[in-house]
Steps between C-alpha positions, in 0.01 A plus 500: 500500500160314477208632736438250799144373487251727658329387835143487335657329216625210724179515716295461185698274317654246755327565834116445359558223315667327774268572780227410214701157442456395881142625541417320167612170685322579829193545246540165377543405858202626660272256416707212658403483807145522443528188289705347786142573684319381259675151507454443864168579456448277230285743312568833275180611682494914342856454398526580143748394305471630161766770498746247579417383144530822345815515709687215307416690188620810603809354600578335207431828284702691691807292537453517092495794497843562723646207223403781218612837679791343707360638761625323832246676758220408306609145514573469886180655551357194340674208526437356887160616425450244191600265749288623764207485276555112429511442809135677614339341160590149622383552840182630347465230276536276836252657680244458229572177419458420913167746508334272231581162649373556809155682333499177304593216736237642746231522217578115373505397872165596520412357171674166538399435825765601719742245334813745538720283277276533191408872527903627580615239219182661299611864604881448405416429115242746479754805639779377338355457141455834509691865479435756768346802427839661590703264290330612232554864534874457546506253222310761275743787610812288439354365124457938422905506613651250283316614215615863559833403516522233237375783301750774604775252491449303174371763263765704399472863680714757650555631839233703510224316362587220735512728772135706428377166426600321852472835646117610398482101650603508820308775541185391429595220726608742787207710475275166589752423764443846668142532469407168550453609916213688373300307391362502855407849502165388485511251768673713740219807405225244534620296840674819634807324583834435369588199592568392187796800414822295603714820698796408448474424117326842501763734635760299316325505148465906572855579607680214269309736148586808675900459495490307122284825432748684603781250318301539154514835534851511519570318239235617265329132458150526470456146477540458871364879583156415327437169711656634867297819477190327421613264817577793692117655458362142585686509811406814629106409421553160672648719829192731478287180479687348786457816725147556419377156592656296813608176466301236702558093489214241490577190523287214402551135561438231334556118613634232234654205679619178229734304498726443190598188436654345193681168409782347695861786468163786477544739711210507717384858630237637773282759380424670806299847574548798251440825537315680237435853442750803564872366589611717731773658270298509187643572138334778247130492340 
């Protein structure tokens, strides 16, 4: 008669992983609403969106990796966040692409005269001839992807050389992820506030690597120890951070009213006050 599975055994090896599969999405998640904010306000103000880059990437790793080790928790864990990520990378994009036309339509304003026509017509094919800072980083962490896994899948390799190969990867790719957030350790030290630590991301970042921790142990994969420990110490320093300096808002405003108009079937648009500085549910660094 074969042993039934021990209660750590099914804790360890089912329970973690799940709990680590929702948290993973409610990671993804956090930053959602302060984009939301962000778009009303017309302005990513301290809102930094960089991680949501490194997001994508470490999505698409990962769901590689769950493709090489059949391994379905890995892959639930990732795949509404790949599509979570696209989503906060185009709204980015937006945002910057707004931010710059309104710097620029006020600047040719001036310089034209006040003719609004000329300087929004003017300020439309300077933006728009032009990638975003943040396009460019996604861009640049998408190229790294297909080439890893043109390689891996092309070149003729086993199992395991495909999976040490997408595995050393992705985490290299989650280790930016995690510690991207502090990269405002000096800010927050310096300003003595920290308003720019998103909470929610925070706690979820922390408790999401403690359960795969606990997962990786289980099943003796370092790959996806190595990363979630590392994620696990950043989290804890980011609470300490947190506690040791309280979180205060400043809010600066800025006025930009122009008027967008185009030719006839254009859609014509009011750029009305924005808000710069600290949105009141600001992402990390």
């Amino acid at each position: 008669m074969s042993e039934s599975p021990s209660l750590g055994f099914i804790l360890a090896d089912y329970v973690a992983p799940t709990i680590g599969c929702i948290l993973s999405t409610l990671t993804f998640s956090a930053p959602i609403k302060s984009l939301l904010t962000a778009i009303k306000s017309g302005s990513l103000g301290s809102l930094n969106c960089t991680p949501w880059a490194f997001m994508t990437g470490n999505t698409i790793g990962w769901l590689a990796y769950s493709f090489i080790t059949l391994d379905l928790f890995v892959f639930f864990a990732n795949a509404p966040g790949l599509l979570i990520s696209i989503w906060l990378n185009t709204g980015a994009m937006k945002l910057q692409y707004y931010e710059e036309l309104v710097k620029r339509s006020a600047s040719d304003n001036n310089s034209n005269g006040g003719d609004d026509a000329i300087s929004v017509q003017t300020a439309k094919i300077d933006c728009f001839s032009q990638l975003t800072s943040h396009e460019i980083k996604v861009l640049q962490i998408v190229l790294v992807w297909v080439i890893i896994l043109s390689t891996t899948s092309l070149i003729p390799v086993g199992i395991e050389e495909m999976k040490f190969i997408v595995g050393v990867a992705v985490n290299i790719n989650l280790i930016f992820f995690y510690a991207a957030p502090l990269s405002t350790i000096a800010t927050v030290i310096r300003t003595k506030n920290s308003a720019s630590i998103h909470f929610w991301t925070m706690a979820m970042n922390t408790s999401n690597a403690f359960f795969w921790c606990v997962y990786s142990l289980a099943i003796q994969d370092y790959y996806i120890l190595i990363p979630n420990g590392l994620g696990f110490v950043f989290g804890l320093l980011q609470v300490a951070l947190y506690q040791c300096f309280p979180r205060s808002e400043v809010i600066e405003a800025t006025d930009s009213v122009t008027e967008l108009s185009g030719d006839e079937g254009d859609c014509t648009e009011q750029l009305t006050r924005s808000h710069y500085g600290n949105v009141a549910e600001s992402e990390i660094i």
